[in-house]
N, CA, C, O and CB atoms as a CASP TS submission, in Angstrom:
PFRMAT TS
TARGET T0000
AUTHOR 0000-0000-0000
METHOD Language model
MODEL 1
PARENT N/A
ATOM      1  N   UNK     1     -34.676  44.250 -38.139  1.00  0.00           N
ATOM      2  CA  UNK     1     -33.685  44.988 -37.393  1.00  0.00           C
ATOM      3  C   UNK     1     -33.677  46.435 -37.846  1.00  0.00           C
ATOM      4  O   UNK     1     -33.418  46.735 -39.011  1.00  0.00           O
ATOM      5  CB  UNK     1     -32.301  44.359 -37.556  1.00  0.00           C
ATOM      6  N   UNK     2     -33.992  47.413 -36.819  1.00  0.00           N
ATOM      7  CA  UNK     2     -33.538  48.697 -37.311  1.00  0.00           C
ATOM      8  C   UNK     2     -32.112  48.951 -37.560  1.00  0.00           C
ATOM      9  O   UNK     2     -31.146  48.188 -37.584  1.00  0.00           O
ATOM     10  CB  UNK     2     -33.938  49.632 -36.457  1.00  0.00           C
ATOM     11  N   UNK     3     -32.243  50.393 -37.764  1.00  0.00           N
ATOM     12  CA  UNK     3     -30.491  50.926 -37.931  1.00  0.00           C
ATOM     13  C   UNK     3     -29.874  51.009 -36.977  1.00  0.00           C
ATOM     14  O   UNK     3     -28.658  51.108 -37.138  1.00  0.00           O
ATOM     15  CB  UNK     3     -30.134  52.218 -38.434  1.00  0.00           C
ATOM     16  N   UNK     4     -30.241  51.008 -36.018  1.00  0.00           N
ATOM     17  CA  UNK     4     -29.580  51.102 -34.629  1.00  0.00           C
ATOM     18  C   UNK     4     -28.945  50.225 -34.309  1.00  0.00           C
ATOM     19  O   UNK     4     -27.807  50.193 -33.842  1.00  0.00           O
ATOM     20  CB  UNK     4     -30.275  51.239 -33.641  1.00  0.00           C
ATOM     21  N   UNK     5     -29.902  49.173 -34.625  1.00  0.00           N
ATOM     22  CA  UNK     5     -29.526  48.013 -34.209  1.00  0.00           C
ATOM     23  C   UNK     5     -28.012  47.345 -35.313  1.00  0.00           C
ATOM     24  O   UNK     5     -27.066  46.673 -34.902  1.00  0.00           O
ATOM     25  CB  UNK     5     -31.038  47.108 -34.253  1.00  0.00           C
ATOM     26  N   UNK     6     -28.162  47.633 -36.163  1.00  0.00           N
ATOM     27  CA  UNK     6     -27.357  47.026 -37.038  1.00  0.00           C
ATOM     28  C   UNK     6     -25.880  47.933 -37.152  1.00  0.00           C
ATOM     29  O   UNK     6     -24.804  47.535 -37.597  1.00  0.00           O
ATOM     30  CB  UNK     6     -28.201  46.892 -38.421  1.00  0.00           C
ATOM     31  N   UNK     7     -26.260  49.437 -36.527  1.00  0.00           N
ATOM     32  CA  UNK     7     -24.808  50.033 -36.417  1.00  0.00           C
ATOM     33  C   UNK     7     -24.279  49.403 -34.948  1.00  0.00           C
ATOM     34  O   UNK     7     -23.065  49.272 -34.791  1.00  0.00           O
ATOM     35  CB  UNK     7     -24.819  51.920 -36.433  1.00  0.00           C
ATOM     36  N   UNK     8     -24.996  49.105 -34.117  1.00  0.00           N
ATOM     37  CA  UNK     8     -24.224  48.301 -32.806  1.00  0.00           C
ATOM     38  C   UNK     8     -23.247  47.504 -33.218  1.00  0.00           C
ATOM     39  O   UNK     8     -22.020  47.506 -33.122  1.00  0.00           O
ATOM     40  CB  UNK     8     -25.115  47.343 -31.936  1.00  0.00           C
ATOM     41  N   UNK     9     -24.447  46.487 -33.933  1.00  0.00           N
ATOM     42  CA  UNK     9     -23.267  45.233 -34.197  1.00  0.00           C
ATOM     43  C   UNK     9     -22.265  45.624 -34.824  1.00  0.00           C
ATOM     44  O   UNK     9     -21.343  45.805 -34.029  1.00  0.00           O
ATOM     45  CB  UNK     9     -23.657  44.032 -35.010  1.00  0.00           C
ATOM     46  N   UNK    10     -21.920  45.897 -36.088  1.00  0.00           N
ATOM     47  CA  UNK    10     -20.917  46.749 -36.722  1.00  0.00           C
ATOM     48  C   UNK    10     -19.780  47.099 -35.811  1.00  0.00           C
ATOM     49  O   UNK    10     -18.634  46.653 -35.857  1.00  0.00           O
ATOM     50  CB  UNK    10     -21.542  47.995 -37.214  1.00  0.00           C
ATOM     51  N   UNK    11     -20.195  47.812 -35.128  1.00  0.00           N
ATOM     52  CA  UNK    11     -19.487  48.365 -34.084  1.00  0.00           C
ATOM     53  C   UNK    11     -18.897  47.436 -33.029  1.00  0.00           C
ATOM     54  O   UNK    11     -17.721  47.730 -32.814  1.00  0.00           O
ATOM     55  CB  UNK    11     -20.309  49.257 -33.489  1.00  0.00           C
ATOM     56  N   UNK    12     -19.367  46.333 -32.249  1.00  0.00           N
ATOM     57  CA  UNK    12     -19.302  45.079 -31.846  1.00  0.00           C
ATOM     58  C   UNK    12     -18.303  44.676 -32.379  1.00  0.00           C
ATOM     59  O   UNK    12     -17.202  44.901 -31.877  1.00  0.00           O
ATOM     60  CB  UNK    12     -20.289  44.331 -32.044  1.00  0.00           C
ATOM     61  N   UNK    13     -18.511  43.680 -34.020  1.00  0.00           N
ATOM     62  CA  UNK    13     -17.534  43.316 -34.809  1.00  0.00           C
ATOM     63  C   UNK    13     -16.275  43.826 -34.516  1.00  0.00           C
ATOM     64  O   UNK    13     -15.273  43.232 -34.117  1.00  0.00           O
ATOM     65  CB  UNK    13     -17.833  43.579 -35.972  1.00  0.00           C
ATOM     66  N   UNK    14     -16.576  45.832 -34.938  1.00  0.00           N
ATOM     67  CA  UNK    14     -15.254  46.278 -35.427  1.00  0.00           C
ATOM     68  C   UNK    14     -13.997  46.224 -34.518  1.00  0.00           C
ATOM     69  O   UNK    14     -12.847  46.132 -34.947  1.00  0.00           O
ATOM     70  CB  UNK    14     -15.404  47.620 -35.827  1.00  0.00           C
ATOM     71  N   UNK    15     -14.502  46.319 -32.663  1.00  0.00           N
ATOM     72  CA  UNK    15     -13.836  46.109 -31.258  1.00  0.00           C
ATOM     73  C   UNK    15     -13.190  44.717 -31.591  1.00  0.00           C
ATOM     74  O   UNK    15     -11.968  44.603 -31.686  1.00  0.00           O
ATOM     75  CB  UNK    15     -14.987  46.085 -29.817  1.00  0.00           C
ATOM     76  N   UNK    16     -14.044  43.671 -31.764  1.00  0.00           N
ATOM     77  CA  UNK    16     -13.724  42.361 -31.698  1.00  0.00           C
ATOM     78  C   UNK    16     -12.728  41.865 -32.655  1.00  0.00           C
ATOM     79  O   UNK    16     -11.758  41.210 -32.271  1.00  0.00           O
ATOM     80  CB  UNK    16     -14.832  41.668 -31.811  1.00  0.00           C
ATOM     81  N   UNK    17     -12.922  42.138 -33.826  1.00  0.00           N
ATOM     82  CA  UNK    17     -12.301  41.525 -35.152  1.00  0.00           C
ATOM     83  C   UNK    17     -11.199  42.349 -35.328  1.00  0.00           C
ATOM     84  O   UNK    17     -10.104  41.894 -35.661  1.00  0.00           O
ATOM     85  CB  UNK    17     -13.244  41.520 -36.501  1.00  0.00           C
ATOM     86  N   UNK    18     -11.477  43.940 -35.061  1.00  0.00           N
ATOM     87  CA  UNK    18     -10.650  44.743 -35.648  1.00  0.00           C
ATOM     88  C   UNK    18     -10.537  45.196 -37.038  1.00  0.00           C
ATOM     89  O   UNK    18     -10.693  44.388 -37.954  1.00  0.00           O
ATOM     90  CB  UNK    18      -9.744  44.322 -35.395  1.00  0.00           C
ATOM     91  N   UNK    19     -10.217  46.710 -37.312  1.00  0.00           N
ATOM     92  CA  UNK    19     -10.464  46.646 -38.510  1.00  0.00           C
ATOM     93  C   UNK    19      -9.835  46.082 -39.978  1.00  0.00           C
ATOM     94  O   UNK    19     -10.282  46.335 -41.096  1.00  0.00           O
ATOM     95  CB  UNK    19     -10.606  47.566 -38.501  1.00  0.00           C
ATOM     96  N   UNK    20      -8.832  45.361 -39.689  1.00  0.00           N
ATOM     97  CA  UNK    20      -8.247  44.960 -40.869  1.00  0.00           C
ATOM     98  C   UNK    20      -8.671  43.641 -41.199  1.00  0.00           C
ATOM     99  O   UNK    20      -8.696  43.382 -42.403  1.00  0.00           O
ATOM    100  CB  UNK    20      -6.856  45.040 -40.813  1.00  0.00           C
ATOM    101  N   UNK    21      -9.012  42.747 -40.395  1.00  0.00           N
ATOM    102  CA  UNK    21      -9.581  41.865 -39.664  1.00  0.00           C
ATOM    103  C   UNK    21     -11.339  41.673 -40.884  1.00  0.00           C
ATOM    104  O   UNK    21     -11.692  40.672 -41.508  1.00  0.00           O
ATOM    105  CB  UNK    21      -9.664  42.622 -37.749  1.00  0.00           C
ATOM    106  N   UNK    22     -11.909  42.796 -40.815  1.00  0.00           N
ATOM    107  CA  UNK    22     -13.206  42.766 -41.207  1.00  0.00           C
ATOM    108  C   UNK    22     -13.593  42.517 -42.628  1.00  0.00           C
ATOM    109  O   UNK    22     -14.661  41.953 -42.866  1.00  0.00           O
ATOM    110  CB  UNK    22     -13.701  43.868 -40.844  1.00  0.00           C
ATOM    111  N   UNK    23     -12.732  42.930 -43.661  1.00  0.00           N
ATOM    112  CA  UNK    23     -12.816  42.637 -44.927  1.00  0.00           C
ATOM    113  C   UNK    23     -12.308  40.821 -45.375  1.00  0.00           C
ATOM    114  O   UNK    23     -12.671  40.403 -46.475  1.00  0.00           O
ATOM    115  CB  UNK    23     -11.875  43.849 -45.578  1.00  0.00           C
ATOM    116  N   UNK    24     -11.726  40.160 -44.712  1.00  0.00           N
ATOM    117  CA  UNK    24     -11.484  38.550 -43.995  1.00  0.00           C
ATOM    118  C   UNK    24     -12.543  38.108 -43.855  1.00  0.00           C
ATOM    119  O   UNK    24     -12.913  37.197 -44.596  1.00  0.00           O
ATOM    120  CB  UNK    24     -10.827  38.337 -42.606  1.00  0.00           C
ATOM    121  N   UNK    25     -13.174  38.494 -43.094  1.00  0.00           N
ATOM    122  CA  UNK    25     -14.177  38.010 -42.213  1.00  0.00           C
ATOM    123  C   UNK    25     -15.701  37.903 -43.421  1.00  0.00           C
ATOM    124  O   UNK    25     -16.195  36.870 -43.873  1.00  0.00           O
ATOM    125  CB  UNK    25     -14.317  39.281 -40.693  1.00  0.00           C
ATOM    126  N   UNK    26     -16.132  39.324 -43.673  1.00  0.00           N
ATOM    127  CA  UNK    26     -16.789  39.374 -44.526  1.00  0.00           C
ATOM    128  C   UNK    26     -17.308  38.908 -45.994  1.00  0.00           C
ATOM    129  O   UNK    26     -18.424  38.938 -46.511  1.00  0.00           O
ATOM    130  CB  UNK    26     -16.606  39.959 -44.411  1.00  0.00           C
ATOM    131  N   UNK    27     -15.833  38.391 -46.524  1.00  0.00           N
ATOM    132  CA  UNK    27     -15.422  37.818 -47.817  1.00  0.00           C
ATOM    133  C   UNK    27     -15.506  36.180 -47.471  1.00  0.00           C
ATOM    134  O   UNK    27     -15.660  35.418 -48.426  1.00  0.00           O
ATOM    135  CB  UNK    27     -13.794  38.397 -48.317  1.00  0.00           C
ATOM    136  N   UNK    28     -15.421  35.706 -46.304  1.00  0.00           N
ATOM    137  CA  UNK    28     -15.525  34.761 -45.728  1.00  0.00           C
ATOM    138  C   UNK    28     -17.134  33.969 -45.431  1.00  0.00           C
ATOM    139  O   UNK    28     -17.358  32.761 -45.506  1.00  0.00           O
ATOM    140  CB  UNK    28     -14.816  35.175 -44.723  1.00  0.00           C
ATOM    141  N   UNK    29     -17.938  34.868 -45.146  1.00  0.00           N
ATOM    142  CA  UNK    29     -19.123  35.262 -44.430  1.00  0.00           C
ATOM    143  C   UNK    29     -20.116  35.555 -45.799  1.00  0.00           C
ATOM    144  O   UNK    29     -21.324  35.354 -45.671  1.00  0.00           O
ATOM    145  CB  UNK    29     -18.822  36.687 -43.308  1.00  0.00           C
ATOM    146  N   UNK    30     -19.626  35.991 -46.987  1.00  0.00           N
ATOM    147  CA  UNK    30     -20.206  35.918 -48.305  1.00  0.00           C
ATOM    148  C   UNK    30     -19.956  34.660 -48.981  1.00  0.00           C
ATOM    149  O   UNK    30     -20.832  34.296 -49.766  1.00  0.00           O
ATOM    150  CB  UNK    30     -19.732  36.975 -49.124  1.00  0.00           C
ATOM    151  N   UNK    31     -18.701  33.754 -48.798  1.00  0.00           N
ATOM    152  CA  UNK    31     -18.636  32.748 -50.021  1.00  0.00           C
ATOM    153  C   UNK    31     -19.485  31.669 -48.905  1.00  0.00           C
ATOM    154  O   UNK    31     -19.739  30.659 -49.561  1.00  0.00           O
ATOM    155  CB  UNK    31     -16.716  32.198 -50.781  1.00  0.00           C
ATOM    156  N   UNK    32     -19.923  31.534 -47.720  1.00  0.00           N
ATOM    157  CA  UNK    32     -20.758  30.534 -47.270  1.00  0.00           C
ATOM    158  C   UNK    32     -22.149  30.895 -47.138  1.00  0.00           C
ATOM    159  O   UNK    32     -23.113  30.162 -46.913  1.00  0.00           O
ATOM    160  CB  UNK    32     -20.308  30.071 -46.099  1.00  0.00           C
ATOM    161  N   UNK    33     -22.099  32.077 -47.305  1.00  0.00           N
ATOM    162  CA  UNK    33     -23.703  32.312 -47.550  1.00  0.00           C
ATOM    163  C   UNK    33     -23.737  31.855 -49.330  1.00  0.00           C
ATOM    164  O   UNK    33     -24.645  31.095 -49.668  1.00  0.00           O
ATOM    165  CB  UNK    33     -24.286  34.351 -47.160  1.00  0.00           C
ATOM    166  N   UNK    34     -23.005  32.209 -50.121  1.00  0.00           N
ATOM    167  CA  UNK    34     -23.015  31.586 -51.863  1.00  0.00           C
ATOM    168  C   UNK    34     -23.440  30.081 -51.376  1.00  0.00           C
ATOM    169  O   UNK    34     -24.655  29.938 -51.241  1.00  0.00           O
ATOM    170  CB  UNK    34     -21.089  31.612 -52.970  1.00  0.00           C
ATOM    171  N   UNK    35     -22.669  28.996 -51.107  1.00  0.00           N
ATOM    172  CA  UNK    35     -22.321  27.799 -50.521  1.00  0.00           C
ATOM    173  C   UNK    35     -23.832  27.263 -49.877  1.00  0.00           C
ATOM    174  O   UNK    35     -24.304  26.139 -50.050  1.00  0.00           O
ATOM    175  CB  UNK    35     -21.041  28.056 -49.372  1.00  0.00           C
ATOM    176  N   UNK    36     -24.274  28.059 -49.315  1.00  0.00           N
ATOM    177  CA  UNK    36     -25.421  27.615 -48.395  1.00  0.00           C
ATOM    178  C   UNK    36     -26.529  27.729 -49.916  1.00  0.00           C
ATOM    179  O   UNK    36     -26.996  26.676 -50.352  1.00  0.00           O
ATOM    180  CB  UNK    36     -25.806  28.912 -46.687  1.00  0.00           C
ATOM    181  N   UNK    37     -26.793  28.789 -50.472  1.00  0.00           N
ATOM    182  CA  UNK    37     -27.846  28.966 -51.645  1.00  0.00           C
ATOM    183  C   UNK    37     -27.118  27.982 -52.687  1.00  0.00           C
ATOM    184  O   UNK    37     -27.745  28.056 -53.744  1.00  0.00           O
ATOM    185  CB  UNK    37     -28.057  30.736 -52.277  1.00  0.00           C
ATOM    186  N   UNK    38     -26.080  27.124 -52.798  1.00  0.00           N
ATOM    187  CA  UNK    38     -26.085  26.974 -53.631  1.00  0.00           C
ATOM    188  C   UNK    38     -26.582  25.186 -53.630  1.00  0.00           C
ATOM    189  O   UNK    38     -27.155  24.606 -54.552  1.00  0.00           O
ATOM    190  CB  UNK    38     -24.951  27.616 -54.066  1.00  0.00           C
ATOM    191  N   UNK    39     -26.228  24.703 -52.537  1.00  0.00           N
ATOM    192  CA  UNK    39     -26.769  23.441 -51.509  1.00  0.00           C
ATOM    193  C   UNK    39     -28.088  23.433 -51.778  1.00  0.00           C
ATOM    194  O   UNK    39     -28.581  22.514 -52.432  1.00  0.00           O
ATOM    195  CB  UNK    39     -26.567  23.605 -49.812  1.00  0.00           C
ATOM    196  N   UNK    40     -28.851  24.505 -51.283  1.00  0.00           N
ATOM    197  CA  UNK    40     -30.345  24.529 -51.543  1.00  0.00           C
ATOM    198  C   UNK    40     -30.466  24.072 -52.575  1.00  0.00           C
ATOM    199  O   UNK    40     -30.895  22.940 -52.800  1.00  0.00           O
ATOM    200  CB  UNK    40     -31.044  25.669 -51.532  1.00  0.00           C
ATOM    201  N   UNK    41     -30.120  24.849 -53.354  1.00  0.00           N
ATOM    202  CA  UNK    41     -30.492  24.985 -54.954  1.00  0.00           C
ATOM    203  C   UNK    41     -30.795  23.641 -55.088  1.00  0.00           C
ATOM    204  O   UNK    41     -31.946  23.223 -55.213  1.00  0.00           O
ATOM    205  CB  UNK    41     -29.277  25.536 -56.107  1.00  0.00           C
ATOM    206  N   UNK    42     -29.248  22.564 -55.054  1.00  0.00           N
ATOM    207  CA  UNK    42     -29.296  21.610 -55.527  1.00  0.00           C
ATOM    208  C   UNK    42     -29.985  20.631 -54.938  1.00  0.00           C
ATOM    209  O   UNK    42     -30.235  19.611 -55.579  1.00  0.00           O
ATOM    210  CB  UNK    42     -28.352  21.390 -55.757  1.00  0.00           C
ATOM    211  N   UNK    43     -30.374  20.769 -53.721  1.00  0.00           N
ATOM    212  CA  UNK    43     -31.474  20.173 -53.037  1.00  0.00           C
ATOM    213  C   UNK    43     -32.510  19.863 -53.736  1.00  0.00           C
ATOM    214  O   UNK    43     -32.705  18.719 -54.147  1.00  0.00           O
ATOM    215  CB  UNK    43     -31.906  20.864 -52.111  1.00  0.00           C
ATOM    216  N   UNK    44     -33.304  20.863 -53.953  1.00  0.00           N
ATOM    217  CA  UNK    44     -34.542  21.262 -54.359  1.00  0.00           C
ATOM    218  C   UNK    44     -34.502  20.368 -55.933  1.00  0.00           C
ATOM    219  O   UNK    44     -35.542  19.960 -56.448  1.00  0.00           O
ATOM    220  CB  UNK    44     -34.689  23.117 -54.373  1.00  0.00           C
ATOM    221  N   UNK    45     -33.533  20.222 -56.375  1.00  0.00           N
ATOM    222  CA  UNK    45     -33.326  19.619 -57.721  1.00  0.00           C
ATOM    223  C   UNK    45     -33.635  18.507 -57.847  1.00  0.00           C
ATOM    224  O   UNK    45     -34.345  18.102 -58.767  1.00  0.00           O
ATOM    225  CB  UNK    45     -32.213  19.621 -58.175  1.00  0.00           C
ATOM    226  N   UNK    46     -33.025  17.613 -56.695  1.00  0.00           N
ATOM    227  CA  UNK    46     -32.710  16.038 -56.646  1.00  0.00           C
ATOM    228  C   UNK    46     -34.410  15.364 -56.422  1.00  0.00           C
ATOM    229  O   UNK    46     -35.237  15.590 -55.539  1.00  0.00           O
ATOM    230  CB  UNK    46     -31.426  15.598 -55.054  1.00  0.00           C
ATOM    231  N   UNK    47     -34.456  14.584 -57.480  1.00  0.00           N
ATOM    232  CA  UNK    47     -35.588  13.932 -56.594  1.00  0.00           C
ATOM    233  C   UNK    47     -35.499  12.477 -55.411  1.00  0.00           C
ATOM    234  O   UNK    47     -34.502  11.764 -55.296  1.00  0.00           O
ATOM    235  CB  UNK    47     -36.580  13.522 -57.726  1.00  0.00           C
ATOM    236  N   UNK    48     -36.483  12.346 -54.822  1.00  0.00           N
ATOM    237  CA  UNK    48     -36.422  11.929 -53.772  1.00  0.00           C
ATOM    238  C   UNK    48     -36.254  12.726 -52.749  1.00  0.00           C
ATOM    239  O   UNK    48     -36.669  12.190 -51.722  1.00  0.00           O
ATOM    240  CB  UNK    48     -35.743  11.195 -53.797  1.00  0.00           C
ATOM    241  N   UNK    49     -35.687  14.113 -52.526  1.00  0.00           N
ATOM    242  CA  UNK    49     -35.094  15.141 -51.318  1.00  0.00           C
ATOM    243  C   UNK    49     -36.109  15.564 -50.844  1.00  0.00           C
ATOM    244  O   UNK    49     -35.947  16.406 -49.961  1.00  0.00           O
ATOM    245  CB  UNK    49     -34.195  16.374 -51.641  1.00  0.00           C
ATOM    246  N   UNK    50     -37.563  15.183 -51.208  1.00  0.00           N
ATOM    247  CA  UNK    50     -38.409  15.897 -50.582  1.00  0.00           C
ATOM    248  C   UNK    50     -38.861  15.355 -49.233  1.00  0.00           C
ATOM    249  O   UNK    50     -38.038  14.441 -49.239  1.00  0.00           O
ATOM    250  CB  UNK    50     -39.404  16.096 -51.411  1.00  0.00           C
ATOM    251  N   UNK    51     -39.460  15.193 -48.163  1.00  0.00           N
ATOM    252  CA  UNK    51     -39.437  14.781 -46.787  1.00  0.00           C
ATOM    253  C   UNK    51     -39.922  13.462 -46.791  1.00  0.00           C
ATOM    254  O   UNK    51     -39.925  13.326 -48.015  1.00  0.00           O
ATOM    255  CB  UNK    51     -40.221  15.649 -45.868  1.00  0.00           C
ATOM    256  N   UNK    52     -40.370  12.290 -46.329  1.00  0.00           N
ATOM    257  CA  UNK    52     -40.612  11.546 -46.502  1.00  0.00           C
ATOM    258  C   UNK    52     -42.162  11.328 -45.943  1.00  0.00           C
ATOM    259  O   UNK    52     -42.393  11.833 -44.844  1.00  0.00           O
ATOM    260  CB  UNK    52     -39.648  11.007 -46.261  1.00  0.00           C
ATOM    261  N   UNK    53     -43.017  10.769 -46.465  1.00  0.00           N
ATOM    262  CA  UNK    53     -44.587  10.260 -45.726  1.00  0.00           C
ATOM    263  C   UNK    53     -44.312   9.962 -44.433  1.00  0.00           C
ATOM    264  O   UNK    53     -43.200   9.568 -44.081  1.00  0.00           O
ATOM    265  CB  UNK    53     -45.372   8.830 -46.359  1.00  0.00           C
ATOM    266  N   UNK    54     -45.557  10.171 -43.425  1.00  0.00           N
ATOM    267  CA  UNK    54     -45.739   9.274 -42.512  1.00  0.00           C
ATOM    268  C   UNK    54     -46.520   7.808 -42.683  1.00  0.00           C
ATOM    269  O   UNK    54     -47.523   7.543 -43.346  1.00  0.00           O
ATOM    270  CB  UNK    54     -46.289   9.991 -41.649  1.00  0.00           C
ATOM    271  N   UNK    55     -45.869   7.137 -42.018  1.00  0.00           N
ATOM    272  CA  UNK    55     -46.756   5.919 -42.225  1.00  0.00           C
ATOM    273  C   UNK    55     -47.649   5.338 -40.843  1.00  0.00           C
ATOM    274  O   UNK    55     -48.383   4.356 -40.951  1.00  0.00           O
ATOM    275  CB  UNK    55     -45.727   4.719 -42.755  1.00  0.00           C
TER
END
């Protein structure tokens, strides 16, 4: 994505959400991106999690 592109959305958001609205949203939008890496993580740990053979 260029910059262009990424000040749109921004901008998008800021109409939609509003600005008080955005620091919510964002803090929100960071602890499930943590949440998502942290799932992986433990994925990758467990054995057995890896895909299964075809038979």
């Amino acid at each position: 994505m260029g910059t262009s592109e990424l000040v749109i959305i921004a901008v998008v958001f800021l109409v939609l959400f509003g600005g008080s609205q955005l620091p919510k949203l964002a803090k929100n939008l960071g602890s499930a991106q943590r949440e998502l890496k942290k799932a992986m993580e433990e994925g990758k740990d467990e054995p057995g999690a890896s895909t299964p053979k075809e038979s």
